[in-house]
N, C-alpha and C positions, 0 to 999 in steps of 0.2 A: 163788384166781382172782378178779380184781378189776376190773371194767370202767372204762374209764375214754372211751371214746367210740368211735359207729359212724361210717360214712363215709355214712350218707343222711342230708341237709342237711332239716329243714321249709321247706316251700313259702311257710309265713307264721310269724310271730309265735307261739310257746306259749303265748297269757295264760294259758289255766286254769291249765296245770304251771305258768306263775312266780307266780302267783295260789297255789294249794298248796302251793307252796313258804313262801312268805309266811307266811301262815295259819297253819301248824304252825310257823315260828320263830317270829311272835307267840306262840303261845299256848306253846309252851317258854318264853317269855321271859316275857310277861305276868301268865302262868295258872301256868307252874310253875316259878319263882323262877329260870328259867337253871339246874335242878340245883338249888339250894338245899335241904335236907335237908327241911324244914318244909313249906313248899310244894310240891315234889316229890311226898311221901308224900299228902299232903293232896289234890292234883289225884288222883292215880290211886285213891284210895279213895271220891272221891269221884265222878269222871269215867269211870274208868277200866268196863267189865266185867267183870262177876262170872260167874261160870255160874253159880253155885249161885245168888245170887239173880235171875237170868233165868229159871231154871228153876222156881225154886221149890222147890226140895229142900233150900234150908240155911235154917232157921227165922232170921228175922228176932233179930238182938242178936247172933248167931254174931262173936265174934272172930277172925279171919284177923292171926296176925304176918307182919310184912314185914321184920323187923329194925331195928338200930338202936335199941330203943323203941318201934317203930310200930306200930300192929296197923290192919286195916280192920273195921267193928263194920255186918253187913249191914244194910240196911234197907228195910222192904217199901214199893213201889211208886214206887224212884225207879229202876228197871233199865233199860227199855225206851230211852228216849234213850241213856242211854251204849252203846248198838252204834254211833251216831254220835257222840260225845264221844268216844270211846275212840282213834277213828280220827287224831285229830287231836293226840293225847300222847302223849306218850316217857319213855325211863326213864331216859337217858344222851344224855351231848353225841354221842358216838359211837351210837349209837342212831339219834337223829335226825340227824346228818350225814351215816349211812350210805344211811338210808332217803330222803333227800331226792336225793342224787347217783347212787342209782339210778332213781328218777323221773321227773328230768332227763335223765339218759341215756333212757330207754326212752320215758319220756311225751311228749315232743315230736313222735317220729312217729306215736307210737299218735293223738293229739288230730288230726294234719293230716290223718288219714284220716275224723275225722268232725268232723261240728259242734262247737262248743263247750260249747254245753246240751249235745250227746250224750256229748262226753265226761265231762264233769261227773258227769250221772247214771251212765255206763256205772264210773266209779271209784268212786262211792261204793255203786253197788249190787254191786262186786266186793267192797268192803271189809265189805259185811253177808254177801255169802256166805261171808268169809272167817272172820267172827264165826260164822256158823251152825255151819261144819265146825270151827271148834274148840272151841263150846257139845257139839256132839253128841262129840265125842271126850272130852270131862269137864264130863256136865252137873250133878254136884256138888261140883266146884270153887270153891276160895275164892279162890282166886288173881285176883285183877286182869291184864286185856288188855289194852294199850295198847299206842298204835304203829301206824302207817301201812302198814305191810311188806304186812298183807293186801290191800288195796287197791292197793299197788303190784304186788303176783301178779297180780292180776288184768290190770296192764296190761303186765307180763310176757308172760303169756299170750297177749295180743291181738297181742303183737308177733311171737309166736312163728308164729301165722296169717300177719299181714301180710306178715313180712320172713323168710319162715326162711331166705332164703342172702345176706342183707345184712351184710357183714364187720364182726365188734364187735372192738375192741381191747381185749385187756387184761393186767395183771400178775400174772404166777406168779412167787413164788419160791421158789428152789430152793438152798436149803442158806444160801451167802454171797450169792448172786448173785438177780439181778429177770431176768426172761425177759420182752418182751413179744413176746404172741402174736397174730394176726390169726384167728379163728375164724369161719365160720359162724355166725347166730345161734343158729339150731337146737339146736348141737351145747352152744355154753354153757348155751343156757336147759336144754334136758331133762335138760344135768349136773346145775345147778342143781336143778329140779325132783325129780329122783333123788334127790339128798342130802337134801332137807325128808321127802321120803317115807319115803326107809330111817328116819331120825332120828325122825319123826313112830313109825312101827312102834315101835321100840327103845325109844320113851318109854310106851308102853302098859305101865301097871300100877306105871309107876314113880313112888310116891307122891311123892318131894322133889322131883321138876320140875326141869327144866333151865333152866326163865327163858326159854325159844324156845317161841312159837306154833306150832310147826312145822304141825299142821294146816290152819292158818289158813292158812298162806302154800300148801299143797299143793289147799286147796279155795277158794281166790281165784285161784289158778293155774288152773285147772281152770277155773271159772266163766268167765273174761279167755277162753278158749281156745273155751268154748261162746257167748258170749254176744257175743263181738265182731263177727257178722257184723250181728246184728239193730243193731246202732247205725254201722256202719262205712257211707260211701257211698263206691259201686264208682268212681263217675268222680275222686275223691281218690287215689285207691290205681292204678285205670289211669291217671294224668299221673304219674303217680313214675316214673322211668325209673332200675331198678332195677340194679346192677353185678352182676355173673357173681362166683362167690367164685374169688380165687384169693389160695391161702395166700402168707403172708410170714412172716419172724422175725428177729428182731433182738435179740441178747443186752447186757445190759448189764453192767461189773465194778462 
């Protein structure tokens, strides 16, 4: 299932979301070579989060392989900023194209419902709580965290609050054929949300890692859901003049 846009229009301008948007393809471009092999591995080893050295449980020199030839080699006392550095790189072009056109989709109404400082702050403190719950799900992990996604749960979450019977369109398919379906917000996000969770469970204990934050995304989701109101102002959200759901579907060959 793949969103591809809701029917509530922002009332102004998203800077912060095309501003974020921005950001992260600079720094995929700038900081990590567009993909490039060399640079790539070299931003997330060096950008990217570590658990174990957040935590402190994997001694300083520890080598972490990443393939390829690459390994990350921990290092004591340069952790702490990357829960923000981490937030802003990716691992794939598909990576971050995914994560940015769900941003876009979701973060333009979440930002019109509050100020712009607020949303700012309200995205990047969902993307540290998003770093916390996947620290505390393996906090002697060598593995590197990068990627926007938790931070983007979070504004997931807010919108789950805000909008939950605002019609999101999107693409299933089904065998040869694309369905598009008109859903409830509600009903995608908590599918959504569902799938990180079971996935998150399923991944406990399993040393090779699936390459998916999934807790990150299940405790930035979470976070979006509790923390939206304290930055949300009611008179943005009371001037939305909000549509009634009512289902459609359209098959495509």
């Amino acid at each position: 299932m793949f969103p591809y846009r809701d029917e509530l229009k922002p009332m102004r301008r998203p800077r912060v979301t095309i501003a974020l948007i921005v950001v992260n393809v600079l720094a995929w471009v700038l900081v990590q070579g567009a993909g490039a092999a060399e640079p790539l591995m070299r931003s997330v080893c060096d950008l990217g989060l570590i658990p174990g050295e957040l935590t402190g449980t994997v001694p300083p020199g520890t080598s972490f392989p990443l393939g390829e030839g690459y390994a990350c080699v921990t290092e004591a006392g340069r952790h702490a900023s990357h829960i923000f550095t981490s937030i802003f790189l990716h691992g794939s072009w598909v990576h971050l194209l995914g994560n940015m056109w769900f941003l876009w989709i979701f973060g333009r109404n979440v930002e019109d419902a509050m100020t712009r400082p607020r949303f700012l702050a309200f995205y990047l403190l969902g993307g540290l709580a998003a770093a916390a719950a996947q620290v505390a799900a393996g906090p002697s992990s060598g593995v590197p965290m990068v990627g926007a996604s938790g931070a983007i749960s979070a504004v997931m979450g807010a919108y789950l609050i805000l909008y939950p019977t605002m019609r999101v369109y999107a693409v299933v398919p089904l065998g040869i054929f694309l369905t598009n379906i008109a859903l409830p917000a509600w009903s995608m996000l908590l599918y959504w949300a569902g799938v990180q969770l079971l996935s998150g469970v399923a991944s406990i204990g399993d040393s090779t890692g699936s390459g998916v934050a999934f807790w990150a995304h299940v405790g930035g989701f979470t976070a979006g859901m509790l923390l939206v109101k304290a930055f949300v102002r009611a008179d943005r959200v009371d001037a939305r003049e909000l549509e009634r759901w009512r289902p459609r579907r359209v098959m495509w060959g």
